[in-house]
C-alpha positions in Angstrom: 5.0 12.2 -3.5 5.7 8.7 -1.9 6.0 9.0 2.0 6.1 6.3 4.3 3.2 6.5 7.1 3.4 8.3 10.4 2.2 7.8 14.0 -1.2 10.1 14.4 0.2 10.6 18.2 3.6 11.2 18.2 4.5 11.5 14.6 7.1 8.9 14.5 7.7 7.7 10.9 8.0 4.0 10.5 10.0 2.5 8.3 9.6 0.5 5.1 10.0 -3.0 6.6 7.7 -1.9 9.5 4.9 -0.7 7.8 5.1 -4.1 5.2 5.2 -6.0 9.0 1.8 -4.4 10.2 0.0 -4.0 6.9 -2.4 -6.5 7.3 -3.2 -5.8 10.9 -6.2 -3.3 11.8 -4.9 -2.2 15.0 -1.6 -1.7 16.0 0.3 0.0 18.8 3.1 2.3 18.2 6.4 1.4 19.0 7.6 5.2 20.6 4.3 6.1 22.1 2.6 3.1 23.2 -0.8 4.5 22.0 -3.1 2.6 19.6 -4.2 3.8 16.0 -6.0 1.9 13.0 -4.2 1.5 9.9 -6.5 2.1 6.4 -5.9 0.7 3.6 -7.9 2.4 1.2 -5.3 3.9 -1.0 -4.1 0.4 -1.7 -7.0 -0.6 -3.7 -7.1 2.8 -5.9 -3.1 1.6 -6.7 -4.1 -1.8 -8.0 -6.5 0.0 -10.1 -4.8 2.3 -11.3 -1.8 -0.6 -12.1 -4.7 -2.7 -13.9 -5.2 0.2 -16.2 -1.7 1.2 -16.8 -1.6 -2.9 -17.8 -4.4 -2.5 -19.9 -2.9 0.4 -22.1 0.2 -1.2 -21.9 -1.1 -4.6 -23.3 -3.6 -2.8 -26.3 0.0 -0.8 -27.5 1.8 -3.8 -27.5 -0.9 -5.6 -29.5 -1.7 -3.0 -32.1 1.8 -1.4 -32.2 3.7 -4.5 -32.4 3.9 -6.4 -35.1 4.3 -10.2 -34.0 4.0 -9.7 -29.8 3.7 -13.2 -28.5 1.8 -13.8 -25.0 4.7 -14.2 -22.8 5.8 -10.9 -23.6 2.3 -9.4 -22.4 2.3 -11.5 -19.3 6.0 -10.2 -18.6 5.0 -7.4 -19.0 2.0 -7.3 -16.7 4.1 -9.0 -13.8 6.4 -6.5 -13.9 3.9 -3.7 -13.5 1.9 -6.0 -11.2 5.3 -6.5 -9.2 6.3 -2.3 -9.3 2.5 -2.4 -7.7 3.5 -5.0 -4.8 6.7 -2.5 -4.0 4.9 0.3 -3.9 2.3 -0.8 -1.2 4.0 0.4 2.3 3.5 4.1 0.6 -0.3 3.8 0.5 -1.3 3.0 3.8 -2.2 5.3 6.0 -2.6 5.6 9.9 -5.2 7.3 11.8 -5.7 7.6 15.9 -8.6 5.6 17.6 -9.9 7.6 20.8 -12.2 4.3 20.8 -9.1 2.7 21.8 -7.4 5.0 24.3 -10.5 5.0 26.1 -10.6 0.9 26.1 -7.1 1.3 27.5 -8.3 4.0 30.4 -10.8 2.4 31.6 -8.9 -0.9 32.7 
C-alpha cells in the first residue's frame, strides 16, 4: 500500500508536495516537532528497477505480439511507465530519527 512518509518523533504525516520538497535533502527538520531525522531513499532505486523491468516486458510483447510496432510507439510507451515511476516517488521514501543529531543539537 502507497503511504506517504511520517515524522519518526511525532508521527506527523507530510504531505505529497512536502515530501517531493525535501527529497533530495539528507537531513531535514520537522515542521511540528522541531527535531531532526534522515530521510532514505533506498526504496526509490528498487522502483526504478522494478519500472525498467515492467518496460522491458512491455517492449519484448509489443515486439513479438505486434505485428508492425514502430519505435515511437516503444519509446511512448516507456516514458509513460518511466513518468508513472517519477509520480510515484514521494511514496518510497522513508524517514528515520538521528539521535546523532539530537545530541549535536543538546550539546550547543
Amino acid at each position: 500500500m502507497l503511504k506517504l512518509p511520517v515524522c519518526p518523533h511525532c508521527n506527523t504525516i507530510y504531505r505529497y508536495n512536502d515530501v517531493s520538497k525535501i527529497m533530495n535533502k539528507k537531513s531535514v527538520v520537522c515542521y511540528h516537532c522541531k527535531k531532526n531525522f534522515k530521510i532514505k531513499r533506498k526504496n526509490i532505486l528498487i522502483l526504478f528497477l522494478i519500472i525498467a523491468l515492467i518496460c522491458a516486458i512491455f517492449d519484448v510483447l509489443e515486439l513479438y505480439l505486434g505485428v508492425s510496432v514502430n519505435f515511437i510507439a516503444l519509446v511512448v510507451t516507456n516514458v509513460v511507465l518511466i513518468c508513472v515511476g517519477l509520480i510515484l516517488r514521494p511514496y518510497f521514501v522513508k524517514f528515520s530519527g538521528s539521535d546523532r543529531f539530537d545530541y549535536l543539537l543538546i550539546k550547543h
